[in-house]
N, C-alpha and C positions, 0 to 999 in steps of 0.2 A: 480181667481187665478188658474194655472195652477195644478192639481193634485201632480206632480211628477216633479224633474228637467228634461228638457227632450232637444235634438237637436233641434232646431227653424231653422238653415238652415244648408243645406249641402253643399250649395256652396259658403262657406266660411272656413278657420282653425278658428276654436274655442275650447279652454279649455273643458277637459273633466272631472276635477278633481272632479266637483260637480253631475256629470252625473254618477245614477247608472251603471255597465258595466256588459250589457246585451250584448247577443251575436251581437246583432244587432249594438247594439252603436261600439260596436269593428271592427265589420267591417268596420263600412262606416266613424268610426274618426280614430281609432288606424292604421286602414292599409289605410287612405288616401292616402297615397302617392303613392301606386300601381295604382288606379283610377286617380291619376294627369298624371301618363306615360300613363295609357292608351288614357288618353284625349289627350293626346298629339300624338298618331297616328292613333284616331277614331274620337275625338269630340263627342258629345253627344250621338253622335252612341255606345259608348262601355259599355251604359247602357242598349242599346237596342237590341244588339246582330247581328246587319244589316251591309253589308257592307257600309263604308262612303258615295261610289259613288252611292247606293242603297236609303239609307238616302236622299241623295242630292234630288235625283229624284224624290221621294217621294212629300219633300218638294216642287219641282216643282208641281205635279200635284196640290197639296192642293194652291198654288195660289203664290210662291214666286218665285225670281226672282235666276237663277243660279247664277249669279255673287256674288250678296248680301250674297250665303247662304256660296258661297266658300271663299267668301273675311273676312267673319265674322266670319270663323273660322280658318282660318289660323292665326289669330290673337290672337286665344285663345288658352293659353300653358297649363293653368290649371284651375279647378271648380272657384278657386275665379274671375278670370277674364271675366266669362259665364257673369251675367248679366250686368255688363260697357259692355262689347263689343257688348249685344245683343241689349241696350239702343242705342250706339253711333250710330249701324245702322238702327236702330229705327227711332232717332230722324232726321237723314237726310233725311231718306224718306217721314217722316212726314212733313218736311220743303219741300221737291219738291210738296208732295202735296197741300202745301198750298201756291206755286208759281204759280202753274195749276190752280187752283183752282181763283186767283185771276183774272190768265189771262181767264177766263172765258171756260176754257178748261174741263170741271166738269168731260168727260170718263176716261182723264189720270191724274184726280186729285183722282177719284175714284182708282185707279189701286194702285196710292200710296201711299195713305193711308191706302186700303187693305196690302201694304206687308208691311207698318210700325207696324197695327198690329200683324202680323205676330210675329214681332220680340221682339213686347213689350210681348207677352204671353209669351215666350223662355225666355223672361231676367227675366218670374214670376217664371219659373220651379223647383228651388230650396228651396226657403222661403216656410217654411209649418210653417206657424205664422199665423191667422188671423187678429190678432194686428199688424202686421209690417206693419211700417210707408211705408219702399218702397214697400210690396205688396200693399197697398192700392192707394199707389202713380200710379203703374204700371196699377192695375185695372181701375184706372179712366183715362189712358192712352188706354188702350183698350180698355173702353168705348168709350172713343174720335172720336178716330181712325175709329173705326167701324158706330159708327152715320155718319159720313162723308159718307162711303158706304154705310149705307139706306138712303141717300137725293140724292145721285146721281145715285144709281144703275138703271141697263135696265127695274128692273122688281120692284113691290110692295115688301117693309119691311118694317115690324116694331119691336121696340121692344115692349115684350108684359108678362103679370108677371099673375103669374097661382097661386092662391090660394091652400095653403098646410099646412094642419094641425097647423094654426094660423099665420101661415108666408106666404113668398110669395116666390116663384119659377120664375127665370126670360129665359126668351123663346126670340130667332130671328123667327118669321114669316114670310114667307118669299112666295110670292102668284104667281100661273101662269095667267098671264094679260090678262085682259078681261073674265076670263072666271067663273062661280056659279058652285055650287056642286058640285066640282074637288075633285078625289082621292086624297091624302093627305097622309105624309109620316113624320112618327114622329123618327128626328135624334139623338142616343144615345149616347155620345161620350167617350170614355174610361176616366180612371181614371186620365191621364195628357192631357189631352187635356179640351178645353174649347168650347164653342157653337158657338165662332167664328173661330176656328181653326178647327171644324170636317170635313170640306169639303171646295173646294173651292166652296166660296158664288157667283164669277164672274162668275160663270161656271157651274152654278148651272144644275147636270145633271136629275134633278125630273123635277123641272120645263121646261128645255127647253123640257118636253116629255109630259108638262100640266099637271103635278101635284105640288101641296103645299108641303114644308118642315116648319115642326117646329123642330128648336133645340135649346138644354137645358140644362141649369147646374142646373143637378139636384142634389140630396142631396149628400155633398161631394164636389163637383167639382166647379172650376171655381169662379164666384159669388159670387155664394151659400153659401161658404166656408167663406165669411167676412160678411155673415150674420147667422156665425153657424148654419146653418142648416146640420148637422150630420148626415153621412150615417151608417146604421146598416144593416144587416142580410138581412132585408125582404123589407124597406121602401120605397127604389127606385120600388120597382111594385106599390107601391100606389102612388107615386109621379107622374107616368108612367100615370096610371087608372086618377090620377086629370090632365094631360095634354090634354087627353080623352078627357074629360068632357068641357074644355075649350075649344076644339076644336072643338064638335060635334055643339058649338052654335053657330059659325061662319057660314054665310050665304057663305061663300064660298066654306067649306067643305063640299064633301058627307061625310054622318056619316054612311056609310054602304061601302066603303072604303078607312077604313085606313088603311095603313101598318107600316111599323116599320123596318131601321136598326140600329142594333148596333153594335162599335168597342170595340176590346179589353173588359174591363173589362163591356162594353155594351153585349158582348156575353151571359155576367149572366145575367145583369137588363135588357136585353132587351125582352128575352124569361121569367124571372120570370112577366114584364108587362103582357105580353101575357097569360100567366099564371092565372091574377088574373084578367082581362078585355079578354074577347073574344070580344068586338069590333077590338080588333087586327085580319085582317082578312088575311094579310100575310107579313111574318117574315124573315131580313137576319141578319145574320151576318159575322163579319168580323175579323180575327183576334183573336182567341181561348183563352175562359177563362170558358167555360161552367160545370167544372168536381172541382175537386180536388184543393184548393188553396194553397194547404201546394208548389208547383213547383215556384210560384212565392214570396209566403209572405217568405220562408226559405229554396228556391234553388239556385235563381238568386242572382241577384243585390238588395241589401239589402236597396236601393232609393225606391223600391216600396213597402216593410214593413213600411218603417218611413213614408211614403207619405201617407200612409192607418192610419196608427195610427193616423196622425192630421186629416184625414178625418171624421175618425170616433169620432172625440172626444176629442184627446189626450188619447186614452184606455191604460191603462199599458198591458204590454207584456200577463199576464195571461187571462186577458180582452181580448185584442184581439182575443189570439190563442182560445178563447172559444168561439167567433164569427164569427171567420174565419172557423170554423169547418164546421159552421151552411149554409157559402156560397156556397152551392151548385144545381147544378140542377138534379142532379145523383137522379134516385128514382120517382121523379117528370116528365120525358119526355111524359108520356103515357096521361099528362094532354094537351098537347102543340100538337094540331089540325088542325092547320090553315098551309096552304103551306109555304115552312123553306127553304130557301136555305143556304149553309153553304158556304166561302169560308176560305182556314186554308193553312198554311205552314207545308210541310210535314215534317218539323223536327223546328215546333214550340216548346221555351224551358217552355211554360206557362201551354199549353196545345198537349199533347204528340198526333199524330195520332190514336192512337188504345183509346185514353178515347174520341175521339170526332167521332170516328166510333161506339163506344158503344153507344154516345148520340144519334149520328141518326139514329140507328135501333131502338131504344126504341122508339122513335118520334110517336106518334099516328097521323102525316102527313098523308097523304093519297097521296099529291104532296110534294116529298122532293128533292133534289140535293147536295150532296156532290162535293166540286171542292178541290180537294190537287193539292198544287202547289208546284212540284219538286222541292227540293233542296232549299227551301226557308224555313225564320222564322217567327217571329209572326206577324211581319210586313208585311208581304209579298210584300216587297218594289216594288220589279221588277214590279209587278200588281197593282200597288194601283190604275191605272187610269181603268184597267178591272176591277177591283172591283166597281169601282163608276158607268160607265157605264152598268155593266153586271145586278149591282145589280137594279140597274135603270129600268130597261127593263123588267125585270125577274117581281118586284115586279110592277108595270102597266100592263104587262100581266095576273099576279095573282088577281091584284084587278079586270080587267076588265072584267074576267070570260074566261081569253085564255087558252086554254088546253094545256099544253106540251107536247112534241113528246112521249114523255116516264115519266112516272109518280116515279118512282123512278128509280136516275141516280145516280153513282158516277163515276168521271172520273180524270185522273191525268192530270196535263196542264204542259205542259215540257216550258223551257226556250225557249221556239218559239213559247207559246201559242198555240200548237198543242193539242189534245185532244187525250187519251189515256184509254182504259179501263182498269180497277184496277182486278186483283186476290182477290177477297174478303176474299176469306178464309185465307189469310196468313196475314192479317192486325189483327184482334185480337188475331193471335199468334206467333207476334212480329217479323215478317221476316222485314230484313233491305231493301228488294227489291219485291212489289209486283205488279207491271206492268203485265199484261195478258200475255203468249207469245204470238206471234204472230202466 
């Protein structure tokens, strides 16, 4: 039994007369209808604060198809019609791929089944029910989907489930071919995304560089979520510490190195792993969540309060805020050792520039890099494909014992991916412009 009446989806109208009216529930039933206009000239983007045409791109590099991403949304006028239209495009691709598929064509039988899953996670993004009949429907739809791309994929997958505190945590493994004791890179994925959706898997930029990805829906997320395994405060580093452990006894992995990135709400669990396993021997992240969570649980868009609350639990409002306090890495940087690159949108609305400048000077790094990315937000759309490749690269040189030109960097990357040095002193005291002059 559920604790408390509570929202089960938000992308749907539904009666609130039984729903206590917390600030939360007000915003995201009572003023629906401002979020149905905005949908109507951003699309799911206007939860995320990116431009649509940014968004789009995004989704391209993660492994979808332009046309799919713009034709599936032009279709959608409002939240209730998100997952039918994300199913309808779903279920076509999923039908091309199992045309491909028949005809013995397995590369682009693969391809289409990757963007059907794609679409079937988008049509999970609202239901925060464990029990809903259609999340479950959908989950075993993106299980589907995705086995299809581990039997046909270029390189070794499987899937693979990691014993956790009496449950089990389910992981994509995912191998560079032919080759023992490879570097190995444990992928973190924020708090709406799922361990098939963190990256694209065709494209996989670890492995084509010979290294291993494992990615995870760890406690919270994905999965995980319809087998209540609940994210708290601290849990995700030990989720983190037992992926560790499963991985160090793979004949494929070096267990001397592993690295580690995380997105978005991976920015915390990814460095609190690090934190509490120093087999993490070097660390990126992407997308700022490191500081302060009072900007996202009761600044933003109030989808990723309620999204957190079934994550954790179903917690009431008091519960949460008294656990959400606890989320941070503020205090704790001087533990976190191992080489860190950071990549952050310079007017991220999650995590502001000057609390993620204060995280990385505290950094007990020795090799660190800071990368702000002008005029962008949490997503840092425009980059998501330098994000995947830089961070690829960065963290195989760190594993592999490569010294960087300069041991601590911070630099601004302008919308040309030019490279800029930053004024340091005017970033912790909040200048709107701190570019070096020249």
């Amino acid at each position: 039994m559920d604790k408390k009446p509570r929202i089960k989806r938000i992308d749907r109208i539904g009666s609130t007369a039984e729903i206590p009216y917390t600030r939360t529930l007000v915003d995201i039933k009572s003023q629906r209808w401002i979020a149905d206009r905005f949908f109507r000239l951003m699309g799911r983007s206007c939860f995320f604060w990116d431009n649509p045409e940014e968004a789009v791109g995004a989704g391209i590099v993660r492994g979808s198809n332009y046309f799919d991403l713009k034709d599936t949304a032009a279709r959608i006028k409002c939240l209730d019609e998100y997952p039918k239209e994300n199913i309808r495009t779903a279920s076509r691709l999923e039908k091309l791929g199992r045309r491909e598929e028949e005809a013995r064509h397995t590369e682009t039988a693969c391809d289409y089944y990757f963007r059907a899953c794609h679409f079937y996670v988008m049509a999970a993004w609202g239901i925060f029910d464990s029990q809903n009949e259609e999340l479950i429907w959908l989950t075993e739809k993106i299980k589907f989907t995705f086995d299809k791309v581990i039997q046909y994929s270029r390189y070794p997958m499987e899937r693979v489930e990691i014993p956790f505190e009496g449950k089990s945590i389910p992981g994509i493994l995912t191998l560079s071919p032919g080759k023992k004791k490879t570097p190995t890179i444990l992928l973190i994925p924020g708090m709406d995304l799922h361990k098939e959706n963190v990256m694209n898997h065709l494209m996989n930029p670890y492995v084509s560089r010979g290294m291993n990805t494992l990615a995870i829906d760890g406690p919270g997320q994905g999965e995980s979520l319809l087998r209540e395994i609940w994210v708290d405060e601290e849990n995700y580093g030990r989720a983190g510490k037992a992926a560790i452990d499963f991985l160090v006894k793979r004949p494929e992995v070096d267990a001397d190195k592993i690295g580690l990135h995380g997105t978005s709400m991976g920015t915390y669990w990814g460095p609190l792993i690090a934190i509490q396993d120093p087999r993490v021997k070097a660390l990126s992240t992407y997308a700022s969540c490191h500081y302060n969570k009072d900007h996202i649980f009761n600044e933003t868009s109030p989808n990723f309060r309620l999204r957190f609350l079934w994550m954790a639990g179903n917690l009431s409002d008091e519960e949460f805020d008294r656990m959400a306090a606890k989320m941070t890495l503020q205090g704790r940087e001087s533990q976190i050792k191992c080489p860190h690159i950071i990549f952050h949108g310079e007017f991220d609305h999650l995590t502001d520039t000057e609390e993620v400048y204060q995280y990385f000077n505290n950094l007990a790094s020795e090799i660190k890099e800071f990368r702000i990315y002008e005029n962008e937000y949490h997503g840092v759309s425009r980059f998501v494909d330098e994000v995947g490749t830089m961070s690829a690269d960065w963290l195989r040189d760190r594993l592999n014992g490569v010294p960087p030109k300069q041991k601590r960097r911070i630099v601004m990357v302008d919308w040309n991916r030019m490279e800029h040095p930053v004024d340091e002193d005017k970033i912790p005291r909040g200048f709107s412009y701190f570019l070096a002059e020249k």
